[in-house]
Kinemage of the C-alpha trace (Angstrom):
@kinemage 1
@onewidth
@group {chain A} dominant
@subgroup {mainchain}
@vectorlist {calphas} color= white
{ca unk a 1} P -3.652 -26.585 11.153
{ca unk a 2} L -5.383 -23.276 10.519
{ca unk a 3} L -4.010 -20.978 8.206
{ca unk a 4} L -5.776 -17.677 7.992
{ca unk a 5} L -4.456 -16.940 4.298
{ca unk a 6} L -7.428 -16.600 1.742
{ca unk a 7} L -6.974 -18.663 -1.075
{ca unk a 8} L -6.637 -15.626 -3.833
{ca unk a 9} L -4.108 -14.229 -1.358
{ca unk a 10} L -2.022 -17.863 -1.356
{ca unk a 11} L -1.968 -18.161 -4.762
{ca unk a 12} L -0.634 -14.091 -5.654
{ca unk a 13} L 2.149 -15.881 -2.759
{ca unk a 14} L 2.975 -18.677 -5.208
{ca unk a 15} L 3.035 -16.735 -7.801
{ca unk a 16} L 5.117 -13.948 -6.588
{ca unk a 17} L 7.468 -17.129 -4.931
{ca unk a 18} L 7.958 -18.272 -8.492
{ca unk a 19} L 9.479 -15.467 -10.014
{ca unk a 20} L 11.426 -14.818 -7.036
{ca unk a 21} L 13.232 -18.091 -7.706
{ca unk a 22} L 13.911 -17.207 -11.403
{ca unk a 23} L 15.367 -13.736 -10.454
{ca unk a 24} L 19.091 -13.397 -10.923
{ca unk a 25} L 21.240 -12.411 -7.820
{ca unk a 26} L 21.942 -9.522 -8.350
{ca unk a 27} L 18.404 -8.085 -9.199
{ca unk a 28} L 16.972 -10.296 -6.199
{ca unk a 29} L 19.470 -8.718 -4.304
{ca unk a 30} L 17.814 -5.052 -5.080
{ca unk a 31} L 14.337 -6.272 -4.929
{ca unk a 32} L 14.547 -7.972 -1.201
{ca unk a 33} L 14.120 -4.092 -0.370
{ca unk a 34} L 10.622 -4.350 -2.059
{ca unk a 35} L 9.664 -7.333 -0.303
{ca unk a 36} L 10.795 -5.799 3.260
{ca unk a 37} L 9.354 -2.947 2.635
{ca unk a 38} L 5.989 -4.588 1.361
{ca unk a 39} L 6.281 -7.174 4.979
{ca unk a 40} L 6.654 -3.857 7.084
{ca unk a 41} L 3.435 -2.308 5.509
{ca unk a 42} L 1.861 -5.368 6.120
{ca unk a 43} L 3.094 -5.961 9.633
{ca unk a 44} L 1.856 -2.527 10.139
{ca unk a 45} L -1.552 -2.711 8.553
{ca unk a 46} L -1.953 -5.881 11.360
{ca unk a 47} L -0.496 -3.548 14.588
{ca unk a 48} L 2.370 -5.678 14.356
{ca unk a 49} L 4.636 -3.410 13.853
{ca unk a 50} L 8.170 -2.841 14.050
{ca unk a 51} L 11.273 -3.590 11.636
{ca unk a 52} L 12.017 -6.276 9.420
{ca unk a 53} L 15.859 -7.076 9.995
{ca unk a 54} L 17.914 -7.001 6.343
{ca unk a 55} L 18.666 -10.573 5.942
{ca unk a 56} L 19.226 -10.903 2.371
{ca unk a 57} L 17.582 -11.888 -0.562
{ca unk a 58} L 17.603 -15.618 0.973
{ca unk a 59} L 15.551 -14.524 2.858
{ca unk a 60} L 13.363 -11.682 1.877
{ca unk a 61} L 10.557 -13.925 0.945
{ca unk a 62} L 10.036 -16.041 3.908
{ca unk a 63} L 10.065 -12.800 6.187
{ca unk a 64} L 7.304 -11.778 3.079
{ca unk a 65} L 5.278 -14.621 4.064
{ca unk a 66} L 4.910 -14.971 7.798
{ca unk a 67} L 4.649 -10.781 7.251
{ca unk a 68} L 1.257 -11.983 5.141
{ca unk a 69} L 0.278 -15.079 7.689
{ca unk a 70} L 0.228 -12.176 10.285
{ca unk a 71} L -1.729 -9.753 8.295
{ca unk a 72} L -4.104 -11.861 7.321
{ca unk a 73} L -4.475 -13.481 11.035
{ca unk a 74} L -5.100 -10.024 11.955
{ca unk a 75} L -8.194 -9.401 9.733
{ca unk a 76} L -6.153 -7.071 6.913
{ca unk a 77} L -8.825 -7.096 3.957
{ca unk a 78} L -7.995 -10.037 1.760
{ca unk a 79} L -8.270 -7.287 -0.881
{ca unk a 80} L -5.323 -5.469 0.229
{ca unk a 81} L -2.917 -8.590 0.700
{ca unk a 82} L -3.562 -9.752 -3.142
{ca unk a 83} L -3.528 -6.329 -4.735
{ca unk a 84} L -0.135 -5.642 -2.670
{ca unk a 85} L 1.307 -9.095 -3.938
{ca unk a 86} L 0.149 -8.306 -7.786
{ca unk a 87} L 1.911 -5.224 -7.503
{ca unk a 88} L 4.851 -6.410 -6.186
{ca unk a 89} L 5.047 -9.701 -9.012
{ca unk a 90} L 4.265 -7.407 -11.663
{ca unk a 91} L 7.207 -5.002 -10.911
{ca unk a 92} L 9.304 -7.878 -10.546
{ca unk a 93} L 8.085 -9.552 -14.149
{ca unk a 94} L 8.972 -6.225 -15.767
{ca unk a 95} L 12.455 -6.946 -15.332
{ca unk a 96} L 14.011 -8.213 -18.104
{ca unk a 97} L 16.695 -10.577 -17.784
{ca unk a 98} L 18.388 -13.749 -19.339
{ca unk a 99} L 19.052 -16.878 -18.014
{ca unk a 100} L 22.620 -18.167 -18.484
């Protein structure tokens, strides 16, 4: 199966996937914004526009990936995808939080 997704671009996705999962509720909750509104941009950049329905935080990062499966079918700089993903795990790695 194809998959047009650079490698560096994959792995800012793992990443970025990984501290999803650690994020509490709540914060995930507030940050699913972040990740719709990075999927829109994306979506966008590829002239597949439109809007991203709010599903919740559930699912946030799925709608995140096929946002960057799109993208980078559509020739959007490999560049641009990974710097947008760094950005968007480093903003959610500055929050602090505790695990129970």
């Amino acid at each position: 199966m194809y998959d047009p997704v650079p490698p560096s671009v994959r792995t800012e996705l793992t990443r970025l996937g990984d501290r999803w999962h650690q994020l509490p509720i709540d914060r995930a909750r507030s940050a699913s914004v972040d990740l719709r509104s990075l999927a829109m941009g994306l979506l966008d950049q590829a002239n597949q526009g439109g809007s991203l329905p709010d599903l919740g935080p559930a699912a946030a990062l799925d709608q995140l990936r096929v946002a960057v499966f799109e993208a980078a079918r559509c020739a959007v700089p490999e560049a641009d995808l990974a710097a947008g993903l760094a950005q968007l795990r480093r903003r959610l790695a500055a929050t602090e939080f505790t695990r129970p």
